[in-house]
C-alpha positions in Angstrom: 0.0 0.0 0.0 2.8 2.4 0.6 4.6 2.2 -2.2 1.0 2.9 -4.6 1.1 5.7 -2.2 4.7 7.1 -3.4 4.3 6.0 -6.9 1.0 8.1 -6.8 2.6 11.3 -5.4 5.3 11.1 -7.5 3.0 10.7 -10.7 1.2 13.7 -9.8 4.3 15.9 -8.8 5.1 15.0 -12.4 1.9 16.2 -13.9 2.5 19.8 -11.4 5.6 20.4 -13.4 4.6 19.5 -16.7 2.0 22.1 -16.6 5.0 25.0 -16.1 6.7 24.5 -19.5 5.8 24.4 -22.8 8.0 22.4 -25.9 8.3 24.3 -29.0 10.3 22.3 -31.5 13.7 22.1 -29.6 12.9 25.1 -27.2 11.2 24.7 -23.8 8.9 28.1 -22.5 9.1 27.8 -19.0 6.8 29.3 -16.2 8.8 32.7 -15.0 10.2 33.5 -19.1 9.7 36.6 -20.2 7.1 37.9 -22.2 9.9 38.4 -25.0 10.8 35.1 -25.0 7.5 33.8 -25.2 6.6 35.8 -28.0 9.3 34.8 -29.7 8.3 30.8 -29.2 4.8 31.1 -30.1 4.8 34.2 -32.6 2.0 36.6 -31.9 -1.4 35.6 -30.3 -4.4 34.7 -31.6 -6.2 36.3 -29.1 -5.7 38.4 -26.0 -7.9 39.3 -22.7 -6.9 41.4 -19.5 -6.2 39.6 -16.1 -7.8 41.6 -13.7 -6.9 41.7 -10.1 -10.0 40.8 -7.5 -10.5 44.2 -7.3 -11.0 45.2 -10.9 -7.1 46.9 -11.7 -5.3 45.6 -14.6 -3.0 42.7 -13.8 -1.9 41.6 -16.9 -2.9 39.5 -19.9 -3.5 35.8 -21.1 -2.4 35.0 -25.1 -4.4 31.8 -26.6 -2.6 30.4 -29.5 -4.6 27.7 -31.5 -1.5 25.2 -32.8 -1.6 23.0 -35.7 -1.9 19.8 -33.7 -5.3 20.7 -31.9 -3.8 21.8 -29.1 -5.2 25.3 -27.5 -1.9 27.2 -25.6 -3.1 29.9 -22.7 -0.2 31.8 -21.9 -0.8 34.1 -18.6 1.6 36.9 -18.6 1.7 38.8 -15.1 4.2 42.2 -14.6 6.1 40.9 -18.2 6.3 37.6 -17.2 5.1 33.7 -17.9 3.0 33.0 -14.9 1.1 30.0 -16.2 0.9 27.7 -19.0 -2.4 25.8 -19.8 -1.9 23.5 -23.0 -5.3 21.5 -23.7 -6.2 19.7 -26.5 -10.0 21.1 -28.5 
């Protein structure tokens, strides 16, 4: 039973970190890149929407990119930098 219990936290500590980078060809985008950087991964965004603060202020923004493989990429950029990557499939 123990060992399920390791192999189970270490399967989803995986998962955690998989979700901070990105791989783009040969490159890897990794959560805390700049905004530069990721621009110059992904190429301009498809779309763009504010990240407001829980009280309204701006924040920052999140870029979708819709990839040739079915893949939808948010990229959440907070004070110029890579805060979160979300890569789901349509």
């Amino acid at each position: 039973m123990r060992r399920y219990l390791v192999v189970l936290l270490l399967s989803l500590s995986l998962a955690a970190h998989a979700s901070n980078t990105l791989r783009i060809g040969s490159e890897v985008l990794t959560v805390g890149d700049s905004a530069v950087r990721a621009m110059q991964l992904l190429g301009k965004p498809d779309f763009k929407e504010p990240v407001q603060s829980e009280f309204g202020g701006y924040q920052g923004e999140r870029w979708q990119y819709q990839r040739d493989d079915g893949h939808i990429v948010t990229v959440t950029i907070i004070g110029g930098k890579v805060s979160n990557i979300d890569d789901r499939t349509r």
